[in-house]
C-alpha positions, 0 to 999 in steps of 0.5 A, a space after each residue: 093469343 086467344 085464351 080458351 075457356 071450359 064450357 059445361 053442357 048437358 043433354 037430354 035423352 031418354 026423359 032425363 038430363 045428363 052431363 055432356 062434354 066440355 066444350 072447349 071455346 074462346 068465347 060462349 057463343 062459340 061454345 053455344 054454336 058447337 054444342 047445337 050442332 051436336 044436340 047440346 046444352 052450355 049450362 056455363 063456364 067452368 071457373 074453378 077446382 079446388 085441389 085437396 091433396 089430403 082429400 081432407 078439407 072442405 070447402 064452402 062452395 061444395 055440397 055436404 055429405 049426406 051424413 052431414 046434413 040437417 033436415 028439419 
């Protein structure tokens, strides 16, 4: 039994990029194949969520609120 992966993609309309659908495929270039034939991108594959039920924590692979940062 072949495991599927998740593939993020994006697509370019209107003199600006947005997120497509999630190809859902056993390998990459599968995912490449189904995303030109409907005029998308595979920018890569999705490794993991990180779950919080609190909605509380943060992780280090996330972006800081924009209250958070620091500008120098």
């Amino acid at each position: 039994m072949e495991s599927m992966k998740i593939f993020l993609t994006e697509i370019k309309a209107y003199g600006t990029t947005f997120t497509g659908p999630n190809i859902v495929a056993s390998t990459y270039e599968q995912a490449e194949l189904a995303a030109a034939q409907n005029h998308l991108v595979v920018v890569g594959e999705l490794d993991s969520i990180y779950v919080d039920d609190k909605l509380e924590q943060e992780y280090l692979n996330t972006i800081p609120k924009e209250n958070d940062r620091t500008v120098h």
